[in-house]
KEGU-330529 format. One record per atom (N, C-alpha, C): x, y, z. Coordinates in pm, whole numbers, padded with zeros to 5 digits, always signed. Example, Ala and Ser with C-alpha at 12.3 -4.5 7.8 and 13.67 -1.06 7.14 Angstrom:
2
+01319-00569+00780+01230-00450+00780+01320-00330+00780+01285-00225+00708+01367-00106+00714+01290+00003+00787
This chain:
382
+00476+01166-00457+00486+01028-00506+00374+01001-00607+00399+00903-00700+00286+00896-00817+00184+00843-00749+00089+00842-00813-00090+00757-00798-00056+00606-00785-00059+00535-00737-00033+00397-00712-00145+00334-00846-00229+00390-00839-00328+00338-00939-00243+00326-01127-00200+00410-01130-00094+00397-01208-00004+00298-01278+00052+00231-01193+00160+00143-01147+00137+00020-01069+00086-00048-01196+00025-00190-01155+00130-00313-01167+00158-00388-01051+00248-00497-01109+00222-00602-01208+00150-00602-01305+00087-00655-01398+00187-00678-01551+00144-00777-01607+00234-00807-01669+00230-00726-01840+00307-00686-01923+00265-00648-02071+00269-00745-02162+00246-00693-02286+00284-00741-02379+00334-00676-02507+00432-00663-02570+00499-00583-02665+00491-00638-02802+00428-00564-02915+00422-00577-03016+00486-00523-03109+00600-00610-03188+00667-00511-03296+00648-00506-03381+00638-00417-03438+00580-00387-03625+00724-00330-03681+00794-00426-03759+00900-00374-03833+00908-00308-03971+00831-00196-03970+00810-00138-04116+00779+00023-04123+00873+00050-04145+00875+00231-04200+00849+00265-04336+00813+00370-04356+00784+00421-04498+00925+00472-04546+01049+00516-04434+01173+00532-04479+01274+00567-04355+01375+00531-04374+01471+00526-04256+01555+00650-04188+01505+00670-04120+01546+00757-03964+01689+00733-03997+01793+00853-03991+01945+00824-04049+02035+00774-03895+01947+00834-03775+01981+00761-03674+01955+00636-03586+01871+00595-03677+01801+00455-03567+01859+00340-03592+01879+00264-03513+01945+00097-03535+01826+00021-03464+01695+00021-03482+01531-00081-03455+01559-00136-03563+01526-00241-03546+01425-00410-03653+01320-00337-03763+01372-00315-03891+01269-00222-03968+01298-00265-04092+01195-00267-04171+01220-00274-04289+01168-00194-04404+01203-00059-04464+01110-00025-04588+01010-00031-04652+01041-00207-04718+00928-00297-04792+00822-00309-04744+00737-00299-04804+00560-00382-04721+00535-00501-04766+00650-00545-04843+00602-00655-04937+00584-00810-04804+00650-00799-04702+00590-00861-04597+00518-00859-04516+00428-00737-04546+00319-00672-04431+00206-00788-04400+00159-00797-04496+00040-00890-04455+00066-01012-04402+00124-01122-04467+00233-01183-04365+00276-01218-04256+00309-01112-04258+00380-01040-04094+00306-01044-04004+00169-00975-04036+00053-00995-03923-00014-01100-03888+00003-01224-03997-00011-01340-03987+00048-01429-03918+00164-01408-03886+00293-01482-03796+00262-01386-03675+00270-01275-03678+00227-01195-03515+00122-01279-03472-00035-01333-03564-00105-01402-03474-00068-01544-03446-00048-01617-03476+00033-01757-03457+00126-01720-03333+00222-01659-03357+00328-01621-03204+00214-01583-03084+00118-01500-03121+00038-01513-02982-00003-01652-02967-00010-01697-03005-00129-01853-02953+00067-01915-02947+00152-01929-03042+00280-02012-02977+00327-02024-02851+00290-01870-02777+00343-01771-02669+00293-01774-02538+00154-01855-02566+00079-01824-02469+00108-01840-02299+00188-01967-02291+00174-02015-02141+00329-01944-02140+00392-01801-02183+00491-01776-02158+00477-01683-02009+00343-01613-02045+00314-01578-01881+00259-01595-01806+00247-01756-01760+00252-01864-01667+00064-01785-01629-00026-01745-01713-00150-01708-01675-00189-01575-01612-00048-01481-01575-00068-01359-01528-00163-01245-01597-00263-01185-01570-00307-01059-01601-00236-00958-01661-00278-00966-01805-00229-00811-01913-00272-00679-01857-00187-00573-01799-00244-00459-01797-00175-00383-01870-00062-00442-01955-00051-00292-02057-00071-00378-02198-00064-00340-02308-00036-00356-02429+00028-00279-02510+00140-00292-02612+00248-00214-02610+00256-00206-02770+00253-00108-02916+00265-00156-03030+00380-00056-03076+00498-00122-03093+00593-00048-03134+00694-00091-03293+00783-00012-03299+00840-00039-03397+00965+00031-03470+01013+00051-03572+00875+00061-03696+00785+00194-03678+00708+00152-03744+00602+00216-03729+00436+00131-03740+00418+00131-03621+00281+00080-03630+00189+00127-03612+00187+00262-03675+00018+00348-03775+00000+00319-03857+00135+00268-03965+00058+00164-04083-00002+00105-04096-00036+00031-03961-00178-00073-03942-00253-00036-03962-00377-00080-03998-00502-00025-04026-00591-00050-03901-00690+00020-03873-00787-00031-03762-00852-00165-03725-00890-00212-03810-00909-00346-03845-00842-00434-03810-00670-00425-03863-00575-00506-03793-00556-00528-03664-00533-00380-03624-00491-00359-03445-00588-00433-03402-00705-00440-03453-00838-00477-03391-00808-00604-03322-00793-00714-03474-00753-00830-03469-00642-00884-03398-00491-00771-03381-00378-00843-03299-00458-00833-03129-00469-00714-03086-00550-00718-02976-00678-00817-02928-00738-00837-03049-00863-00969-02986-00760-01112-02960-00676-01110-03089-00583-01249-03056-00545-01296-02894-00489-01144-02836-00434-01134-02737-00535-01141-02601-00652-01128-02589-00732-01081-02558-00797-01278-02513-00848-01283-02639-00898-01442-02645-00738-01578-02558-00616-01538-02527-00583-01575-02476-00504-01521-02360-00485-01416-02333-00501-01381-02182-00610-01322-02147-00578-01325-02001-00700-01187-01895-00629-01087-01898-00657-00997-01972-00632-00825-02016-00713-00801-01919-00668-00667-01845-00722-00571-01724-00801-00509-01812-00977-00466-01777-01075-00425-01798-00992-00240-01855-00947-00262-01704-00837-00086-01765-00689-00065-01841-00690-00158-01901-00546-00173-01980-00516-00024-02007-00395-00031-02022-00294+00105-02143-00263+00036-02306-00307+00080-02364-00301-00013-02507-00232+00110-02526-00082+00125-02591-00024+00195-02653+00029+00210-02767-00016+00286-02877+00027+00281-03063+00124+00373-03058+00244+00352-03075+00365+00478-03149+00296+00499-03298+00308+00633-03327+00282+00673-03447+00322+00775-03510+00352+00807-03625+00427+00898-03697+00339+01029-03758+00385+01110-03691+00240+01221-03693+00182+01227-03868+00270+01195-03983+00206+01183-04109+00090+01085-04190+00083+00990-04020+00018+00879-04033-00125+00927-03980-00101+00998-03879-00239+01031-03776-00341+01182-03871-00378+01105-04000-00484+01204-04095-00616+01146-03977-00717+01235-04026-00853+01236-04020-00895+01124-03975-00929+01043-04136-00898+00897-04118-00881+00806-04014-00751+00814-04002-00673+00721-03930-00696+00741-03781-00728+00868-03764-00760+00899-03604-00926+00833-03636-00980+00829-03669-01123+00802-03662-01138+00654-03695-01067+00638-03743-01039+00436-03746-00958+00357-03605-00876+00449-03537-00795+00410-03463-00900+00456-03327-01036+00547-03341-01093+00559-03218-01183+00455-03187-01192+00360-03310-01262+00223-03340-01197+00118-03249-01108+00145-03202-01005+00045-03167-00993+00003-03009-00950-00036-02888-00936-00025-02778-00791+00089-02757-00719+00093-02867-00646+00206-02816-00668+00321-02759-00578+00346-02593-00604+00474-02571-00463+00557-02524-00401+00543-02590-00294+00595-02557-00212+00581-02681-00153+00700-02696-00062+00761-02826+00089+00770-02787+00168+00744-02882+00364+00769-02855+00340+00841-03007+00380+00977-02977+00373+01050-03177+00529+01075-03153+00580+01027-03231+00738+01080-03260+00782+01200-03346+00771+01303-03268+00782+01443-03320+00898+01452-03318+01000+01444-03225+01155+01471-03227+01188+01619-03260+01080+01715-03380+01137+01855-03370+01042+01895-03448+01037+02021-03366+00945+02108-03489+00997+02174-03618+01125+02154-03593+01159+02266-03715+01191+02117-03832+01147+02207-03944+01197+02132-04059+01339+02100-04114+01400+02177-04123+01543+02156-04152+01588+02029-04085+01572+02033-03910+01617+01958-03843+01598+01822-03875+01345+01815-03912+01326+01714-03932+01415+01619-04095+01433+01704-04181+01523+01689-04307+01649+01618-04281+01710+01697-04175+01841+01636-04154+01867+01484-04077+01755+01440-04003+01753+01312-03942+01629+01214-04082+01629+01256-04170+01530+01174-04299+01405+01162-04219+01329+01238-04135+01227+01180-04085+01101+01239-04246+01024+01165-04204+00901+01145-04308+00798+01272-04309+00760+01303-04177+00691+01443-04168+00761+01562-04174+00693+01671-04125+00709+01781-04127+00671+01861-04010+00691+02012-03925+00640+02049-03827+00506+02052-03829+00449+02115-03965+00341+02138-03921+00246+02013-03950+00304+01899-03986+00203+01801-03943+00188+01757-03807+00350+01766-03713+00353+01697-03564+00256+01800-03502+00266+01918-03531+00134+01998-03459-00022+01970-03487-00038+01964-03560-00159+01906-03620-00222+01740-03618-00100+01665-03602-00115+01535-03547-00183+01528-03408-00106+01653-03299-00138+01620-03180-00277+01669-03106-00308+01814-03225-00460+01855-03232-00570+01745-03215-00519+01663-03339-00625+01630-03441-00683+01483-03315-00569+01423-03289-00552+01314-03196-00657+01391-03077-00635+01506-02989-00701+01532-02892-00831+01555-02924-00841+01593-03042-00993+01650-03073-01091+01514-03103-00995+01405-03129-01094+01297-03098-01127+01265-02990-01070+01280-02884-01088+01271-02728-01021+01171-02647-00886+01154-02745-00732+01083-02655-00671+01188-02590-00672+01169-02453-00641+01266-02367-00484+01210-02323-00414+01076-02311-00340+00975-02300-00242+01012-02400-00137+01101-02396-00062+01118-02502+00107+01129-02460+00203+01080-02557+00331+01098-02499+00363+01125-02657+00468+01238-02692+00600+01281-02793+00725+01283-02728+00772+01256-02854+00930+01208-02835+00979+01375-02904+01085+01391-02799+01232+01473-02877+01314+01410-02869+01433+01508-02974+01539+01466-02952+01640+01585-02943+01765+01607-02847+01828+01667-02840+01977+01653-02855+02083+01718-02863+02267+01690-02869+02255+01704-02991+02225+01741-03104+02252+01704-03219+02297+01832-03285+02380+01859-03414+02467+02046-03457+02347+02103-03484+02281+02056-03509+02158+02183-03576+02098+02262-03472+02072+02189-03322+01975+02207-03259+02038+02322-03190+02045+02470-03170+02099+02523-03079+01999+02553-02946+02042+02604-02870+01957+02596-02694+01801+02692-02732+01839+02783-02835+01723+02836-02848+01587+02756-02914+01622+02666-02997+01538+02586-03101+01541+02521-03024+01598+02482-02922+01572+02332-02775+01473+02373-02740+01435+02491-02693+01369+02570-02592+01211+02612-02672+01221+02644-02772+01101+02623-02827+01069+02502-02859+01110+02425-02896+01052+02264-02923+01000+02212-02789+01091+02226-02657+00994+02204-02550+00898+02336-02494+00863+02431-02539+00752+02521-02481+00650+02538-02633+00700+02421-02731+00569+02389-02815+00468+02298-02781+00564+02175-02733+00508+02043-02607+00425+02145-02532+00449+02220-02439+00383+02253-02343+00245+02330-02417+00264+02391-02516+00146+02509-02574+00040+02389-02652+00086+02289-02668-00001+02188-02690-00064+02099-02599-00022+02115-02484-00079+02073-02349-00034+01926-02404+00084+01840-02436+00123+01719-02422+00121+01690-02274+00070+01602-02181+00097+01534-02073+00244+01455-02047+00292+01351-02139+00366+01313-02126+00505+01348-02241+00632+01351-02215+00741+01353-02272+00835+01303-02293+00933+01243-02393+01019+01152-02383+01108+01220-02440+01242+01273-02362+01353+01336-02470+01462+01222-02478+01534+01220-02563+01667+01180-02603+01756+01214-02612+01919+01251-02620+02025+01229-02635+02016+01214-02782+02073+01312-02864+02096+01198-03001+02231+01093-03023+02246+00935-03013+02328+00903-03018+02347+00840-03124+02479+00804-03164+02551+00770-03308+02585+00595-03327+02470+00521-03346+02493+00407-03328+02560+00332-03418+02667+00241-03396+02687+00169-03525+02603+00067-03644+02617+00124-03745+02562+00065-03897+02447+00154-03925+02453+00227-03878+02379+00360-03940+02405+00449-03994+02324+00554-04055+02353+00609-04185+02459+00685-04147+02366+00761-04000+02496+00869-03919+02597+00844-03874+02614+00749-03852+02757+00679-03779+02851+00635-03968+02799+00637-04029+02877+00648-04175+02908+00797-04210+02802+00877-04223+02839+01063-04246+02910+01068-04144+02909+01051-04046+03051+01105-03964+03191+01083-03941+03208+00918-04001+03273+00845-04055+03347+00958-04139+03298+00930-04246+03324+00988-04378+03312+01177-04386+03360+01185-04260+03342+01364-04272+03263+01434-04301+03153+01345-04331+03016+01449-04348+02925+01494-04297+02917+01489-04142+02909+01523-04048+02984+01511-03949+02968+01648-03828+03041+01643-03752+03020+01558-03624+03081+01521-03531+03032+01424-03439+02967+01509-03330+02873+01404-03250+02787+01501-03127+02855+01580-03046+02843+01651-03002+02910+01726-02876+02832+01694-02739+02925+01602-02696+02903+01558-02535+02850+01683-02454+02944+01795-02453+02863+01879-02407+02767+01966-02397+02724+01969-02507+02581+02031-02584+02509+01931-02542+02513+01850-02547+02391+01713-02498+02389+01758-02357+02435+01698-02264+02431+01789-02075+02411+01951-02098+02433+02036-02166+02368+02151-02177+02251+02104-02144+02206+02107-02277+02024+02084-02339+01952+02007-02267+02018+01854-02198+01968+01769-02084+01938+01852-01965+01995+01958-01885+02007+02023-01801+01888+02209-01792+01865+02167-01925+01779+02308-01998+01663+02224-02007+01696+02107-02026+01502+02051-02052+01474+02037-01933+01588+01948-01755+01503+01962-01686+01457+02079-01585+01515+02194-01637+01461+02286-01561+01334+02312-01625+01325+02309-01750+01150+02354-01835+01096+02265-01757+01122+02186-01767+00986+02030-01738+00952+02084-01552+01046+02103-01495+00986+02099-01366+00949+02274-01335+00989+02378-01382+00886+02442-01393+00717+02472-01435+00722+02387-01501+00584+02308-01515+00501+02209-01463+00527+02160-01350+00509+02108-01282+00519+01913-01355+00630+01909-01421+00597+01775-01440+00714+01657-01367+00655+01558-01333+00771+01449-01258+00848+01448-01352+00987+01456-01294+01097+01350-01393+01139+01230-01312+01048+01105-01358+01009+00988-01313+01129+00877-01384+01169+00940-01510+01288+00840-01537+01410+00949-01643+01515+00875-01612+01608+00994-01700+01596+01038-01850+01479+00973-01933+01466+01002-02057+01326+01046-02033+01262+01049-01919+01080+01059-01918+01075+01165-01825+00942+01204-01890+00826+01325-01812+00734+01330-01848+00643+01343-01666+00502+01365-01704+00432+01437-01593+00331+01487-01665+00228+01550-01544+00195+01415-01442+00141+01455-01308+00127+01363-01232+00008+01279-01310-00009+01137-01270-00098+01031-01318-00049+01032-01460+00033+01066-01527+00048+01018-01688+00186+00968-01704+00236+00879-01580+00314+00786-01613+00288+00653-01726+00377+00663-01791+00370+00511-01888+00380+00436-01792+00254+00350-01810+00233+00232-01703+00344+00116-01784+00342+00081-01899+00414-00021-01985+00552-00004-01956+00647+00102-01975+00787+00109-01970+00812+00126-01848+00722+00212-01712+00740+00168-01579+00735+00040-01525+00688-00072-01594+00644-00185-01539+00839-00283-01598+00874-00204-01697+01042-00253-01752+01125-00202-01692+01109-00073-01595+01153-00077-01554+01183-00129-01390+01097-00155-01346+01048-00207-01204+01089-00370-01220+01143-00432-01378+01115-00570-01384+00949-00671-01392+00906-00597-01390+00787-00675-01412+00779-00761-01547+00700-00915-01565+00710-00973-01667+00679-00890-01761+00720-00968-01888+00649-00908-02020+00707-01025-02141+00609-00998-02255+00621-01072-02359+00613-01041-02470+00786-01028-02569+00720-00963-02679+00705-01047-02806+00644-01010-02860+00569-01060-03030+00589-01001-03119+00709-01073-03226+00770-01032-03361+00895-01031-03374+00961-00990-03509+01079-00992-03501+01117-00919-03420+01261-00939-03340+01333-00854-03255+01289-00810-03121+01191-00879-03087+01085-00845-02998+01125-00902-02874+01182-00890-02727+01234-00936-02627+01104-00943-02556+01152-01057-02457+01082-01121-02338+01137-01125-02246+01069-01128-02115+01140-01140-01953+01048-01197-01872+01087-01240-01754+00995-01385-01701+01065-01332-01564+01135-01270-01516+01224-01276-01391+01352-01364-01378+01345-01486-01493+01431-01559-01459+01543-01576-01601+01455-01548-01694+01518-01585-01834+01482-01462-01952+01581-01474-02011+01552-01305-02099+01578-01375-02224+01458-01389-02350+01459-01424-02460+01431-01310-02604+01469-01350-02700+01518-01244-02809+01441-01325-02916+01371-01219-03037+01338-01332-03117+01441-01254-03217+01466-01307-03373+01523-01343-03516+01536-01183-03541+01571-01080-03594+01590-00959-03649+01628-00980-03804+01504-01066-03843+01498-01086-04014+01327-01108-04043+01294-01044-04079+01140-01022-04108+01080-01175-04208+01181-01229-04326+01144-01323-04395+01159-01424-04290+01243-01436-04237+01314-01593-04148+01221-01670-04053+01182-01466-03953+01056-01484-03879+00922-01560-03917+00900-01527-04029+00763-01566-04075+00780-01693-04121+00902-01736-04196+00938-01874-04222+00925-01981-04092+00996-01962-03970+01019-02027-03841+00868-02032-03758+00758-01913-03800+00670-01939-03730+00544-02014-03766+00549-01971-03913+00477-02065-04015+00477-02259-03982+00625-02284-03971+00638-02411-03884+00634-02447-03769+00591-02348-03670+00589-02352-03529+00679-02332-03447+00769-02302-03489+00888-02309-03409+00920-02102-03400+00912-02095-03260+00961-01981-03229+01085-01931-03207+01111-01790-03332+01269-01829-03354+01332-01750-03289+01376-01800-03159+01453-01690-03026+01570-01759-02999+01635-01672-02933+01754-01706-02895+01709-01703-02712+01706-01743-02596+01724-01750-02508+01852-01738-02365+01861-01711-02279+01964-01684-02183+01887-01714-02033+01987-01740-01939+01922-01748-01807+01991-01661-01717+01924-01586-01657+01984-01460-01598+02021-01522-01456+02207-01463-01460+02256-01582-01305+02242-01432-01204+02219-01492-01103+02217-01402-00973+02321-01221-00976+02372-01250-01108+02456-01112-01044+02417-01040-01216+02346-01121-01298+02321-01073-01440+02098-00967-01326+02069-01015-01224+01953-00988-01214+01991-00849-01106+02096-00835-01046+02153-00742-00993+02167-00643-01032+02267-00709-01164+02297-00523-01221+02221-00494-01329+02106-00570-01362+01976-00518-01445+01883-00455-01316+01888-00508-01197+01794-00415-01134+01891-00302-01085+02003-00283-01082+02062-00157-01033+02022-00033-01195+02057-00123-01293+02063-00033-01410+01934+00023-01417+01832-00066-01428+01706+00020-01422+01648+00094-01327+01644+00055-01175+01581+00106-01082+01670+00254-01050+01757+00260-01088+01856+00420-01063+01810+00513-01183+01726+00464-01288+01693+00548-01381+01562+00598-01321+01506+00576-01216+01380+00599-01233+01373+00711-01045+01282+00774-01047+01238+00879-00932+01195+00797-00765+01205+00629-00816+01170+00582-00729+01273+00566-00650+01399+00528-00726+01529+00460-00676+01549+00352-00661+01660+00292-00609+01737+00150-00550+01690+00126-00441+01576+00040-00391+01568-00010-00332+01666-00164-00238+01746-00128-00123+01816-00167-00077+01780-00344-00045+01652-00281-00006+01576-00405+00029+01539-00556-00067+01541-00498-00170+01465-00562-00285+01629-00599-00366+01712-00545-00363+01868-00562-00385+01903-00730-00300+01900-00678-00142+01866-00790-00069+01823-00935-00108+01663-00912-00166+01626-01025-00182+01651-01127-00324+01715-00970-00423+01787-01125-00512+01912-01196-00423+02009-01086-00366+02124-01205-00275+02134-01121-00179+02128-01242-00100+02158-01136+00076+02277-01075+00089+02261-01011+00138+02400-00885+00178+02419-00858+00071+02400-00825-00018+02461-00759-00114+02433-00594-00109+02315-00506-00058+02305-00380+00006+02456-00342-00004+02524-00470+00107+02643-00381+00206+02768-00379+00093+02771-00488+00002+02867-00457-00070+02838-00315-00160+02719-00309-00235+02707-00158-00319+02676-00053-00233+02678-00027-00080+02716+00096-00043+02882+00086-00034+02933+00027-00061+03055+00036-00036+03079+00108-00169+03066+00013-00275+03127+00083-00405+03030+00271-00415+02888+00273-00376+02860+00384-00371+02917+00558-00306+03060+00485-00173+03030+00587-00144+03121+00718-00203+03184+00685-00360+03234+00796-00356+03135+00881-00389+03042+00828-00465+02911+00911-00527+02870+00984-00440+02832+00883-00353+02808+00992-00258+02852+01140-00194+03001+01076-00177+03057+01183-00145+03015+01283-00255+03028+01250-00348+03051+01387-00483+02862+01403-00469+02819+01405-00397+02674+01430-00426+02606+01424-00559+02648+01271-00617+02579+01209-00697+02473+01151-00716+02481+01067-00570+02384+00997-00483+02311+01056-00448+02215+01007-00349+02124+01045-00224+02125+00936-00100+02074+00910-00049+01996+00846+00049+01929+00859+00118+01852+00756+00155+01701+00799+00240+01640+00677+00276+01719+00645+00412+01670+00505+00451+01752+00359+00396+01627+00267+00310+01667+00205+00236+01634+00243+00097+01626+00369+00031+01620+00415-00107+01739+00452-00128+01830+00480-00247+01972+00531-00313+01883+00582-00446+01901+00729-00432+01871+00758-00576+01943+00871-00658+01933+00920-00808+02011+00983-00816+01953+01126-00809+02056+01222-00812+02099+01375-00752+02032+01447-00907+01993+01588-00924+01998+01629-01027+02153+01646-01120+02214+01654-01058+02391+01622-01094+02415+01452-01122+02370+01441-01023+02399+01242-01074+02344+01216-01215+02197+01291-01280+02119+01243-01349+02237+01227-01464+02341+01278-01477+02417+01335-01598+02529+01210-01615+02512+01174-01498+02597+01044-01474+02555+00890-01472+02424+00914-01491+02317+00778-01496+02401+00663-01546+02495+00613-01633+02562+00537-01696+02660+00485-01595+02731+00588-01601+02877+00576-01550+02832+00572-01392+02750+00617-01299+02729+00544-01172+02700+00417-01175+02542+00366-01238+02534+00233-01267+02622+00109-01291+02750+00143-01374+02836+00022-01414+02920+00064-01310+02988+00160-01201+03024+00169-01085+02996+00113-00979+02831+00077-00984+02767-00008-00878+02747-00111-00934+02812-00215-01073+02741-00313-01104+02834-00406-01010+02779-00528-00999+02834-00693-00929+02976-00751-01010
């Protein structure tokens, strides 16, 4: 079981930076090219903190979250400043997780030595692949041998706190180039890992090339291959697989995305940036000018919802089955009573097919279930 120290019920806060140097042919995130709203931008990020403030009713920050985008474009200085904003109006935990995603072409010399200026201690480098071709074929911005050298350069400052992203399912990648991309992770001593699925979202570049015959579409089953090949690497190595897209050596759980998934509050800041309270799930604007227009006048530009008793159900079934902890029966319970008895009912074909598990009041999933994470979940939803 993880370090409890770990896994604080404490609340985050999520910061989005919507700005790439150029677009990922698979991503559908809040992004924009231009910088011509950068400065700006960081100007309305501080205003939304002080707009925002009594959104978490006074609870204790223990993570801090900067995503995007890409937010290594920031400069040290900045981060400095969104973090004091945040800082001067909540109680941030003395031991926070301050987390920067960053694009290993971003993490020069420099930038690691400006960013050790910072309270950041924890890194997300989005490597996705070592090989070049591959990186070519998804438009990413780097190259292999910068993601290797990113993750050097980062340790040799003495961030020990590190998570990379892959990605897998995709034609280029065959099981052999899978297999070195995760036993490069390992020869770099990464702690933490995040693989993916590559999926084909609509209004993206890839979901147009495939459209248009210019690429071929994913193969469902090459994805459960390669899903099934990473988790045998990962746990020969001794690392948890703590959620169906995550791995880590013990104690290098993401405290921030464990805390989303457990439900714990959180609050995010910027365009596109979601919030959760336990009771109400709010969205802000996915237009970078509009944002800065709406906050400039005070007015925070979200869309809001109130989550009814069976919308808090099958968000805690959806998340808590992704994770090593499981479904807690009990805690099912206490959004509506009896309800346990209705989702072992719908559970038990899973069961039968040894999809499931059980253990007490835990339901969790099977290394076979993991493949089914989706399609069990909306099986057990309300």
């Amino acid at each position: 079981m993880p370090d409890k120290r770990y896994l604080c019920d404490m609340a985050g806060v999520y910061i989005h930076i919507p700005f790439c140097k150029q677009a990922c042919y698979y991503c559908d995130f809040h992004f924009s090219t231009s910088l011509a709203y950068k400065d700006d931008l960081v100007q309305a990020l501080l205003k939304e903190i002080n707009l925002q403030k009594g959104y978490l009713a006074g609870e204790t920050v223990e993570t801090i979250y900067f995503g995007g985008g890409t937010p290594s474009l920031l400069s040290g200085e900045v981060i400095n400043t969104i973090i004091g904003a945040i800082t001067e109006i909540h109680a941030v935990s003395s031991e926070a997780e301050i987390t920067l995603e960053a694009n290993p072409d971003d993490l020069d010399q420099n930038k690691v030595k400006a960013l050790r200026q910072t309270p950041v201690n924890r890194f997300s480098i989005g490597i996705q692949s070592f090989f070049d071709e591959d990186l070519k074929w998804m438009n990413r911005a780097h190259r292999s041998a910068e993601a290797e050298s990113s993750v050097k350069r980062v340790q040799d400052a003495g961030f020990e706190n590190i998570t990379a992203d892959l990605i897998y399912g995709y034609p280029l990648l065959t099981d052999k180039k899978w297999q070195t991309n995760i036993e490069t992770m390992f020869a770099l001593d990464v702690p933490h890992v995040s693989a993916y699925a590559m999926t084909v979202e609509p209004k993206t570049a890839l979901a147009s090339f495939i459209k248009k015959h210019q690429q071929p579409a994913m193969d469902e089953e090459q994805s459960a291959g390669q899903f099934v090949q990473l988790m045998a690497a990962m746990e020969s190595q001794g690392f948890d697989h703590y959620e169906i897209s995550n791995f880590c050596k013990p104690g290098h759980y993401s405290r921030h995305n464990t805390n989303y998934w457990k439900g714990i509050n959180y609050l995010g800041i910027g365009p596109s940036a979601h919030s959760y309270n336990g009771e109400t799930r709010q969205w802000n604007i996915s237009n970078n000018a509009k944002y800065i227009q709406s906050i400039n006048k005070g007015i925070i530009p979200a869309e809001q919802e109130a989550l009814s008793e069976t919308d808090r159900l099958n968000e805690y079934i959806m998340t808590s089955l992704r994770t090593m902890w499981g479904l807690d029966l009990d805690k099912l319970n206490s959004i509506a009573a009896g309800s346990s008895n209705e989702l072992l009912k719908s559970a038990a074909e899973f069961l039968e097919r040894q999809w499931i598990g059980q253990e007490a009041h835990k339901i969790y999933l099977t290394q076979t279930g993991k493949l089914y994470a989706d399609h069990i979940a909306s099986g057990l939803f309300f």
